[in-house]
C-alpha positions as CSV (number, residue, x, y, z in Angstrom):
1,X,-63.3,-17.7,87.4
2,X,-65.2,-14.8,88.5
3,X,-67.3,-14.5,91.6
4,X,-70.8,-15.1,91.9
5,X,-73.2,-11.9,91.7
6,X,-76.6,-13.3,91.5
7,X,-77.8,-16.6,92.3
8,X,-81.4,-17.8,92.1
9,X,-83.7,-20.3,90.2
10,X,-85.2,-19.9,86.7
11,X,-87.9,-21.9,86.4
12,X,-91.1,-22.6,83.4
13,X,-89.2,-20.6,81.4
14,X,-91.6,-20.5,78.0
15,X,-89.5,-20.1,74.8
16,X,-90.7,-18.9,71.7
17,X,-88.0,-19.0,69.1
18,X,-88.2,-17.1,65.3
19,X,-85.9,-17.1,62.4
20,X,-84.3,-13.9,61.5
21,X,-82.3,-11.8,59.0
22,X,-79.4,-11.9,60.7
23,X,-78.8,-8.4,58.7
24,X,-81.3,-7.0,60.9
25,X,-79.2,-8.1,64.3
26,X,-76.0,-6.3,63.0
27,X,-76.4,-3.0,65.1
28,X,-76.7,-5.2,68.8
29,X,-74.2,-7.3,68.1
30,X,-71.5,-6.8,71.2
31,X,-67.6,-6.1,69.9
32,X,-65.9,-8.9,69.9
33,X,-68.5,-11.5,69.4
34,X,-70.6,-12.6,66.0
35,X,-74.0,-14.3,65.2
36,X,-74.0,-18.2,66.4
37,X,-75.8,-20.2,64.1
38,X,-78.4,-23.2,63.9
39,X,-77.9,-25.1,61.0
40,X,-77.7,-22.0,58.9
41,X,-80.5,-20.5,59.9
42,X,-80.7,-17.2,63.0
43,X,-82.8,-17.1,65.7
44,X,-84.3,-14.6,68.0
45,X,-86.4,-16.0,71.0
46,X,-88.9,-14.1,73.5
47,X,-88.4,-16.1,77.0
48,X,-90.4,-15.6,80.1
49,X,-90.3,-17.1,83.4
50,X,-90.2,-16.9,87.0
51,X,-86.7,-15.7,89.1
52,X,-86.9,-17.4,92.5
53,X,-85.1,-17.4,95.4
54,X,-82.7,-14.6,94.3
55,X,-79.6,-13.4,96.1
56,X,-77.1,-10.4,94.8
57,X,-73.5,-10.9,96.2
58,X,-75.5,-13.9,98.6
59,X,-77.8,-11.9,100.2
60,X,-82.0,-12.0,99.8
61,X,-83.3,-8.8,98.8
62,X,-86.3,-8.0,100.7
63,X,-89.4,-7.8,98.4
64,X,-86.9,-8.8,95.2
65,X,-86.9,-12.3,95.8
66,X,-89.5,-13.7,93.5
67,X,-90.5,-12.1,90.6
68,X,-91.0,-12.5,86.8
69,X,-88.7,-11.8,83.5
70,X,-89.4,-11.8,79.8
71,X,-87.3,-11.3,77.1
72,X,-85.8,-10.8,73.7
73,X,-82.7,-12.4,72.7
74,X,-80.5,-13.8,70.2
75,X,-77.9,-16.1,69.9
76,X,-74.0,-15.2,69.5
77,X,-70.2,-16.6,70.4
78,X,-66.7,-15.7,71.2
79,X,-63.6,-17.4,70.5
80,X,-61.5,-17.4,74.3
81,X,-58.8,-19.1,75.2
82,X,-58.8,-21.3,72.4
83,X,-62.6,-22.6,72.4
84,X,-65.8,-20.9,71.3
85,X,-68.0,-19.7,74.4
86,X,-71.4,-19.8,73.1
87,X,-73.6,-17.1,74.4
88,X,-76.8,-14.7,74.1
89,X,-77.5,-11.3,73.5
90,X,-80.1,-9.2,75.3
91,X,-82.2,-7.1,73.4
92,X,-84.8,-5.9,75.7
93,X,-85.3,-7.1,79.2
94,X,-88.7,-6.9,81.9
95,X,-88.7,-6.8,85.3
96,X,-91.5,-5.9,87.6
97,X,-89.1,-3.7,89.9
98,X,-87.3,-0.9,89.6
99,X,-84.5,-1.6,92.0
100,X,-83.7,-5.0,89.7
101,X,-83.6,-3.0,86.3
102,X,-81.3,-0.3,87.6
103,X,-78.9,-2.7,89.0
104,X,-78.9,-4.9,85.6
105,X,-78.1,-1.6,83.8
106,X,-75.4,-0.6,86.2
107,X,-73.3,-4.0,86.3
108,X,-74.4,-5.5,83.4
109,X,-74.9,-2.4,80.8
110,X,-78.4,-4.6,80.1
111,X,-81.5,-2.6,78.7
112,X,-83.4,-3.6,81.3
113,X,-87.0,-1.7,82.2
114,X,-89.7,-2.1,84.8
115,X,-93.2,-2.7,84.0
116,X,-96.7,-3.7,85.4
117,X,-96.4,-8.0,85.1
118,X,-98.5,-10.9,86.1
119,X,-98.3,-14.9,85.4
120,X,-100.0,-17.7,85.2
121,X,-98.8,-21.2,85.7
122,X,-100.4,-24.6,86.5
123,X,-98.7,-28.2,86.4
124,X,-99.8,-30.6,83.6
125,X,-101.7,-33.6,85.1
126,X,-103.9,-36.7,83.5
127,X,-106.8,-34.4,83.4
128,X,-105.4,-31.0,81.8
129,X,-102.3,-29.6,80.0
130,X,-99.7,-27.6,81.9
131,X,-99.5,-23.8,80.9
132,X,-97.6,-21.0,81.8
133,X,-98.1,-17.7,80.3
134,X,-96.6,-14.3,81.4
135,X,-97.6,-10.5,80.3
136,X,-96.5,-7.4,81.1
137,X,-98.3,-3.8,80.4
138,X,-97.1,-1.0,77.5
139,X,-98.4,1.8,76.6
140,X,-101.7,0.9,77.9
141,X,-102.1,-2.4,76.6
142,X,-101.1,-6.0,78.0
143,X,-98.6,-8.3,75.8
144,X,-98.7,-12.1,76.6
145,X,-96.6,-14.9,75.6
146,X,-97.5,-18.5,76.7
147,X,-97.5,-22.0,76.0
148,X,-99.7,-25.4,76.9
149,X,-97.8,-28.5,77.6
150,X,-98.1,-32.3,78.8
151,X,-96.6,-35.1,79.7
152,X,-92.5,-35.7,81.0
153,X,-90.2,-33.9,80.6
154,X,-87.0,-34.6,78.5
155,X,-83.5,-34.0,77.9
156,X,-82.8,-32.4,74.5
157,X,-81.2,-34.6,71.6
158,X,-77.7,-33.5,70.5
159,X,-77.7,-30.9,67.6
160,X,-81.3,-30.3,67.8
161,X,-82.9,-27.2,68.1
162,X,-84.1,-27.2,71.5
163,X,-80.7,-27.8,72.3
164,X,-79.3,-25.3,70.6
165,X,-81.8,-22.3,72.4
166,X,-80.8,-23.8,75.6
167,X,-77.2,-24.6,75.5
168,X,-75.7,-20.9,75.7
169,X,-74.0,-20.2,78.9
170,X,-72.7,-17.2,78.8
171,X,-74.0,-13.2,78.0
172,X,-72.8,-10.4,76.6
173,X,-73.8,-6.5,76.2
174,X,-71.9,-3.6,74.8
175,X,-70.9,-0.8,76.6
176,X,-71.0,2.7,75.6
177,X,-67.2,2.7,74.5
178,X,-67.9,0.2,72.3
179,X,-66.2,-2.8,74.3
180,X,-68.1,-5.4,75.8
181,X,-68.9,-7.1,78.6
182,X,-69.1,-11.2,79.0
183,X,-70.6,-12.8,82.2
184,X,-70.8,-16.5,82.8
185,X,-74.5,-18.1,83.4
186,X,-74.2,-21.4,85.5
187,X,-77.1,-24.2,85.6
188,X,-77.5,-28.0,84.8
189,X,-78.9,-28.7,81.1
190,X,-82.2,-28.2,81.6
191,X,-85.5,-30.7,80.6
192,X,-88.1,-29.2,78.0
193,X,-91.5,-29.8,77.2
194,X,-92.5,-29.3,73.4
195,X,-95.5,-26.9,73.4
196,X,-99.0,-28.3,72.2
197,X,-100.0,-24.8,71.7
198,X,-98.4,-21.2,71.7
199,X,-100.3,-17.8,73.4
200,X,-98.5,-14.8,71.4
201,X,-100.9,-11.2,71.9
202,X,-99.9,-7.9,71.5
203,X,-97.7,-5.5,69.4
204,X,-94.4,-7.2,69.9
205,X,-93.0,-5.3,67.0
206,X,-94.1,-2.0,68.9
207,X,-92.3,-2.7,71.6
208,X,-89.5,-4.3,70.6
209,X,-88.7,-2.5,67.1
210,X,-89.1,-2.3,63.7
211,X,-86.4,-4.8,63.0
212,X,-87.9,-7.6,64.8
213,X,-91.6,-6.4,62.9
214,X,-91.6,-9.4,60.2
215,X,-90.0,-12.5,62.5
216,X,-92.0,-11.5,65.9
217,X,-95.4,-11.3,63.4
218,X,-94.8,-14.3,61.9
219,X,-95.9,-18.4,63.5
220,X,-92.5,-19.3,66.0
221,X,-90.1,-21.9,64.3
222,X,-90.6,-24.4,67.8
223,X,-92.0,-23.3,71.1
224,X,-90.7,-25.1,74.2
225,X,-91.2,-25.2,77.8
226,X,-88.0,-25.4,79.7
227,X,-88.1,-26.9,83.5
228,X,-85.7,-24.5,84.9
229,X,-83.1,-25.0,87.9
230,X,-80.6,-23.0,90.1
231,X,-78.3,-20.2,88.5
232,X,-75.6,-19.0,89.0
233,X,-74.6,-15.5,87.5
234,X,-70.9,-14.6,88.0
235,X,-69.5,-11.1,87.8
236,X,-69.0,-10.0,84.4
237,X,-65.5,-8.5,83.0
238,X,-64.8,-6.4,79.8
239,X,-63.4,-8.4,76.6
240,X,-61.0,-6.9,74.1
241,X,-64.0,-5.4,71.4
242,X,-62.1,-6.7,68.4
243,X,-64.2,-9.1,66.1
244,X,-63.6,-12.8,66.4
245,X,-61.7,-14.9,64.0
């Protein structure tokens, strides 16, 4: 097992999840890996939430502890030693510092970029819903994503779809030479909240590309709030970039 190279907490991580072509994933799809599936259907899912606590190689970076991330990411798997590992695929990752998308870039070959972000997150009580919504500034304009919630928490039910989203624990990005990198993610399952109501402003398909136009336009397939916990993120290695059987 390889070494720890981050470790933090991920925590109201809101999850907005959209069926896809899975034609129009083909060109990110790492070597060595293929399109995991949810009872036939594909999913792409933009995820925000807050990275606490963080640590590179166990050390706190000053003024890179706490921060936000949102993302774009699909859902894929690789057949190792015997067993499938289940993982995701980064398409497009913010960060509100510079110093953290140049070092996801370097070790991880992720397409990380650093933008203008800002959050806001409040705990569900008797009297009001909980809600956590994250944006971050393109091009002159602000792009949200966001969800109300209330009540408990739960744990997932086997085989369902919230499951499914959550349950991927490792990642994978392609490097220039066409191999691929895998790097283990580490945390407890995590609780979720079903969403009473989804925030989804600004031009996602701008940003993000013309291939994700119809699916990021149209209403998400579920929206969850996630709890969060620790992480661990081990150092990744290079995989063989040969398609799995």
């Amino acid at each position: 097992m390889n070494s720890p190279f981050l470790t933090a907490e991920w925590r109201r991580l809101v999850m907005l999840n959209f069926e896809i072509d899975p034609v129009e994933l083909s060109e990110f799809v790492p070597a060595g890996t293929e399109i995991d599936f949810w009872e036939g259907k594909t999913f792409v899912s933009l995820v925000a939430f807050q990275f606490l606590h963080t640590k590179v190689l166990g050390v706190p970076i000053p003024f890179h502890r706490n921060f936000d991330e949102v993302n774009l990411r699909f859902y894929v798997r690789h057949r190792a030693s015997g067993e499938w590992r289940r993982g995701v695929v980064f398409v497009r990752e913010v960060v509100p510092r510079f110093a953290i998308a140049a070092v996801a870039r370097w070790i991880y070959k992720e397409n990380y970029v650093s933008l203008p972000m800002r959050s806001t997150l409040a705990a569900p009580s008797p009297q009001a819903n909980g809600r956590a919504s994250y944006s971050w500034r393109h091009a002159g304009q602000w792009l949200t994503i966001g969800g109300e919630y209330h009540g408990d928490p739960f744990y997932p039910e086997p085989g369902s779809q919230e499951e499914f989203i959550t349950e991927h624990y490792w990642g994978y990005s392609s490097k220039r030479n066409r191999g691929t990198i895998e790097y283990q993610v580490e945390h407890p399952q995590w609780r979720v909240w079903e969403a009473v109501s989804t925030q989804l402003d600004g031009d996602f398909a701008g940003f993000y590309g013309k291939q994700f136009a119809n699916s990021l336009a149209s209403s998400p397939s579920s929206t969850f709030v996630a709890e969060g916990s620790p992480v661990t993120v081990r150092q990744g290695q290079a995989i063989l970039g040969t398609a799995a059987n």
